[in-house]
C-alpha positions in Angstrom: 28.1 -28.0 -18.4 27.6 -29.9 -15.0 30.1 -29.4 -12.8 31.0 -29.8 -9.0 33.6 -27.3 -8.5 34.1 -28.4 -5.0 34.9 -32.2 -4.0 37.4 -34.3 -2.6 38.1 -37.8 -4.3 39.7 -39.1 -1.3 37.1 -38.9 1.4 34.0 -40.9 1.0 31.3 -39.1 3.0 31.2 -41.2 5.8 34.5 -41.0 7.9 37.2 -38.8 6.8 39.8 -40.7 9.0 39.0 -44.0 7.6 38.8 -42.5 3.9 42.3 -40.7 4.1 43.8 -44.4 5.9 42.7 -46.3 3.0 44.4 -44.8 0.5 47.2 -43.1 2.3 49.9 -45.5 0.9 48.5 -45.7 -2.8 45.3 -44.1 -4.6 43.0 -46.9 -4.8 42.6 -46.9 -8.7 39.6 -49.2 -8.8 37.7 -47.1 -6.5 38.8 -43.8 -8.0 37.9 -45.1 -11.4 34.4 -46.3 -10.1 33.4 -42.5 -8.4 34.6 -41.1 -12.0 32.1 -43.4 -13.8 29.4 -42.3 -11.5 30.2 -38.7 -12.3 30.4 -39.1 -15.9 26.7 -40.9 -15.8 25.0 -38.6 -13.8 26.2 -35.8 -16.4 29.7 -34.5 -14.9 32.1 -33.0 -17.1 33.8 -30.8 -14.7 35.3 -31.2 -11.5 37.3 -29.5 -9.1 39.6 -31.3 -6.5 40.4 -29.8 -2.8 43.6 -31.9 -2.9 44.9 -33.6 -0.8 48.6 -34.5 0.9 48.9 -38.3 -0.9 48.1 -37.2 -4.8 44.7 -39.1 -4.7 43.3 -36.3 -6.9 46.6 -35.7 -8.5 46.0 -39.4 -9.7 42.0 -39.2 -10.2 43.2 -35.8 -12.6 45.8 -38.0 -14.6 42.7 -40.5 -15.3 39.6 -38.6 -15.7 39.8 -37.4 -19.7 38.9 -41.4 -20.2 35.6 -40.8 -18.5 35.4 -37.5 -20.8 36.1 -35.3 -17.4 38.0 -32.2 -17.6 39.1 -32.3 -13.6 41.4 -29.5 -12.0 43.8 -30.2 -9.1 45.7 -28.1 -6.4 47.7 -31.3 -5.8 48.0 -30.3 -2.1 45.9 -27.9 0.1 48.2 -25.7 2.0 47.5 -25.0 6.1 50.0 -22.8 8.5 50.3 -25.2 11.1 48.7 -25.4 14.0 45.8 -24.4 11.8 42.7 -26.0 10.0 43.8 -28.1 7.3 46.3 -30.7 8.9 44.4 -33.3 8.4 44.5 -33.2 4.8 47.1 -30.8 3.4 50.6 -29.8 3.4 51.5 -27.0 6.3 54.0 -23.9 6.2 55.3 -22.0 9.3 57.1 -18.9 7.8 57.0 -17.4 4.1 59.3 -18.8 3.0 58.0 -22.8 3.8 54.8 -21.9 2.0 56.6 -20.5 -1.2 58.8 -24.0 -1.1 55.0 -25.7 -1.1 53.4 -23.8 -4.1 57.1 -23.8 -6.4 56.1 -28.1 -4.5 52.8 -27.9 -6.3 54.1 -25.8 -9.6 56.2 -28.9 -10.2 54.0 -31.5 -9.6 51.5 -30.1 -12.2 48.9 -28.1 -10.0 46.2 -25.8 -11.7 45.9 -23.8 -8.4 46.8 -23.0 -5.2 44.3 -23.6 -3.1 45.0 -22.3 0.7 43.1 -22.8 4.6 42.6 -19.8 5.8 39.5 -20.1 8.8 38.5 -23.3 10.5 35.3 -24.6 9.5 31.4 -24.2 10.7 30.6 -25.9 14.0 27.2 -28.1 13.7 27.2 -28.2 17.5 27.2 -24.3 18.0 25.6 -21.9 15.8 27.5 -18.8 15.2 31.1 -20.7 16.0 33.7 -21.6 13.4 36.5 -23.8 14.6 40.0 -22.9 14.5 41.6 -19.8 15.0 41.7 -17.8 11.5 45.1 -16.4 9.8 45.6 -12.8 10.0 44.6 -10.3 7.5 48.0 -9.4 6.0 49.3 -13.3 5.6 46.4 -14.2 4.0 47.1 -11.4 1.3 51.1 -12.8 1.4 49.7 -15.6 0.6 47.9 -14.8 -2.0 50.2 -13.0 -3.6 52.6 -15.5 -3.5 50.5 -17.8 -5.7 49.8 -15.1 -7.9 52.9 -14.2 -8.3 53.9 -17.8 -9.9 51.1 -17.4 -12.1 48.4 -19.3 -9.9 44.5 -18.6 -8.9 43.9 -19.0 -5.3 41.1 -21.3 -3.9 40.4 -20.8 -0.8 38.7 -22.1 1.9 37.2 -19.4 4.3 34.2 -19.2 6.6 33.8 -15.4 8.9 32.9 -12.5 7.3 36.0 -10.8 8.6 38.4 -13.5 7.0 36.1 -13.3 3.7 36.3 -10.0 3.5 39.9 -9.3 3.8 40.9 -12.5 1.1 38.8 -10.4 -1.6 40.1 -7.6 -1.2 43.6 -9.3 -1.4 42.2 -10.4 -4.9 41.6 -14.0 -3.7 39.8 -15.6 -6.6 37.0 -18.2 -5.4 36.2 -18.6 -1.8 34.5 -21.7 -0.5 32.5 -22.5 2.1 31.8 -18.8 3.3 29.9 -19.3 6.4 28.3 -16.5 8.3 29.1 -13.4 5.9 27.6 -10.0 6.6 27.0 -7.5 3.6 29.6 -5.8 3.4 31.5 -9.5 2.6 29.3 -10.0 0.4 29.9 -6.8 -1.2 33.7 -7.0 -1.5 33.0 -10.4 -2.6 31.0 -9.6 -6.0 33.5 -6.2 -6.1 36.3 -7.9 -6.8 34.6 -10.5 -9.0 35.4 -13.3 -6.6 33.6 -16.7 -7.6 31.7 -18.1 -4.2 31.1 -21.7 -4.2 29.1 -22.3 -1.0 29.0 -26.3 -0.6 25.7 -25.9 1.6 25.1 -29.3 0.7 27.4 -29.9 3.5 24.7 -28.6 6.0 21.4 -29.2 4.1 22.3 -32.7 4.2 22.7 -33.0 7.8 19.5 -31.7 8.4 16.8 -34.3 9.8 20.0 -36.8 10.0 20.9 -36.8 13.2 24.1 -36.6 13.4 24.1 -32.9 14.9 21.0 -30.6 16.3 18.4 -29.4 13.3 18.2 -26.1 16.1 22.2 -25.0 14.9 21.2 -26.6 11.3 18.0 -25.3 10.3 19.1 -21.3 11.2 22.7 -21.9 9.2 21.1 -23.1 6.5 18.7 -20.3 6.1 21.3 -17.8 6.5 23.2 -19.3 3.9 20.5 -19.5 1.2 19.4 -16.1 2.3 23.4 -14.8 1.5 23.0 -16.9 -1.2 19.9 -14.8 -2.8 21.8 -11.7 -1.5 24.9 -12.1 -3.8 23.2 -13.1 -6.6 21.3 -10.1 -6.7 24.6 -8.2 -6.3 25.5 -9.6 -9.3 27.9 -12.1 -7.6 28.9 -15.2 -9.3 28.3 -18.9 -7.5 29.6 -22.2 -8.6 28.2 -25.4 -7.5 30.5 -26.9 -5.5 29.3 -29.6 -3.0 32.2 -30.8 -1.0 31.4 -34.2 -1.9 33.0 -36.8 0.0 32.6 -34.6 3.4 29.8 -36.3 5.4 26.5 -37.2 3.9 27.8 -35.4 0.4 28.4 -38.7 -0.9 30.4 -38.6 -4.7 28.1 -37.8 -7.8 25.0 -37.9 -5.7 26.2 -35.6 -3.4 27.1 -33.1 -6.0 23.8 -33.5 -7.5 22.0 -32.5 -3.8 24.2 -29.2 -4.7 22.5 -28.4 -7.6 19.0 -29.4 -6.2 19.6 -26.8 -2.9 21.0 -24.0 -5.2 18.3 -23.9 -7.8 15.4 -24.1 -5.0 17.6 -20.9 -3.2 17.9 -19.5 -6.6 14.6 -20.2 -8.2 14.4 -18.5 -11.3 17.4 -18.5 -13.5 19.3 -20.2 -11.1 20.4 -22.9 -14.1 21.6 -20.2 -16.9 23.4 -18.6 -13.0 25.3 -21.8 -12.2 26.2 -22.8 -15.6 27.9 -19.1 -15.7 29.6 -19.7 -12.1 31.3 -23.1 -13.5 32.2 -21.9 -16.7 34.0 -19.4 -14.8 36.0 -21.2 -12.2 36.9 -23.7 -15.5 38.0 -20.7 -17.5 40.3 -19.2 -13.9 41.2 -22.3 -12.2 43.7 -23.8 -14.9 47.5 -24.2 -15.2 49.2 -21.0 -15.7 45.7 -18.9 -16.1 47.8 -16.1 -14.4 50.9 -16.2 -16.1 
């Protein structure tokens, strides 16, 4: 099964801000059903939305069994605010506002919850992730929140620190996961979390131009090499590309996943990422925890 279990229909992988404008008052059907017919022909069966705050993937989900895709939805990402994830999601301030957002998302059809809980890797500066992160003990609230209404928990999460303490609150895929240490890794593959690293979103930058190759190169290479290191804990990885973030264009983009992951991988790195999708389709659907 091909699958990008990592993408968002509403950005276009140019400019976020322009992407989010255009179809902030409606989904643009014509356009959604275009990026769905590229996905079903370069062999997508599988996909898994990051949401969004207008239901353009809520809409792409309601559509995409015509173009044979089975395609899983959060409805909204959920942010505290104040924190990463404004630009695109839905954000909480107390407890209380985020339960009100997930019983939001139960109603409106979600397969998961899927929550912001670091900022995200800064091309400019090696070593710095934007955003102040949430503290250890909300992020296992949240958690088990979701899990509590009978949700798995996606969630975005770069810092080994942050990493660490979301699997050990039995967090169930993290994303992203920029600059982990071993023992991150190791609670990771402990608790049978699913990492889906999206490092197409920095091996595509590389040579482009838009930021230095010096902070690229060296955060790509630690990636793969954490890569190689979980894998031979016995970790399981999804391809997930973040398509629609820059230079991940849709469909192709996802494909760029597949092509970094199996050159990290090498050997067995197919039978490895068919395993790692399987398993975020088998977790991330409605009710899987009830």
């Amino acid at each position: 099964m091909r699958a990008d279990c990592h993408m968002h229909m509403i950005l276009d992988g140019v400019y976020y801000r322009a992407a989010i404008d255009h179809q902030k008052e409606r989904p643009d059907e014509a356009l959604i059903r275009a990026r769905l017919a590229d996905y079903r022909d370069a062999g997508f069966a599988f996909l898994r939305d990051g949401g969004d705050a207008w239901g353009v993937g809520a809409f792409a989900a309601k559509i995409a069994g015509e173009y044979g895709i089975d395609y899983r939805t959060p409805i909204f990402p959920i942010h505290r605010n104040g924190r990463y994830g404004g630009f695109i999601g839905r954000g909480y301030d107390t407890m209380e506002e985020y339960a009100a957002l997930v019983a939001e998302a139960k109603a409106a059809g979600a397969d998961f919850i899927k929550i912001m809980i670091s900022g995200l890797m800064d091309f400019d500066r090696f070593g710095r992730i934007t955003s102040e992160p949430l503290p250890p003990e909300e992020i296992a609230e949240l958690i088990r929140i979701a899990h509590g209404e009978g949700f798995r928990v996606m969630a975005h999460a770069n810092g080994a620190a942050i990493v660490r303490a979301a699997a050990e609150a039995g967090v169930d895929s993290v994303e992203h996961g920029a600059y982990l240490d071993e023992e991150a890794l190791a609670a990771m593959a402990e608790a049978n979390v699913v990492w889906t690293p999206t490092i197409s979103t920095v091996g595509n930058l590389i040579g482009e131009g838009r930021y230095p190759d010096a902070v690229l190169r060296p955060l790509f290479e630690l990636q793969a090499e954490n890569i190689r290191r979980f894998a031979a804990m016995g970790g399981m990885i999804a391809p997930g590309s973040d398509a629609g973030a820059y230079a991940v264009p849709h469909a192709r983009g996802s494909m760029d996943e597949y092509r970094h992951l199996t050159n990290i991988l090498g050997v067995g790195a197919e039978a490895r990422l068919e395993a790692g999708a399987r398993e975020i389709a088998r977790r991330f659907r409605r009710g899987c925890r009830e």
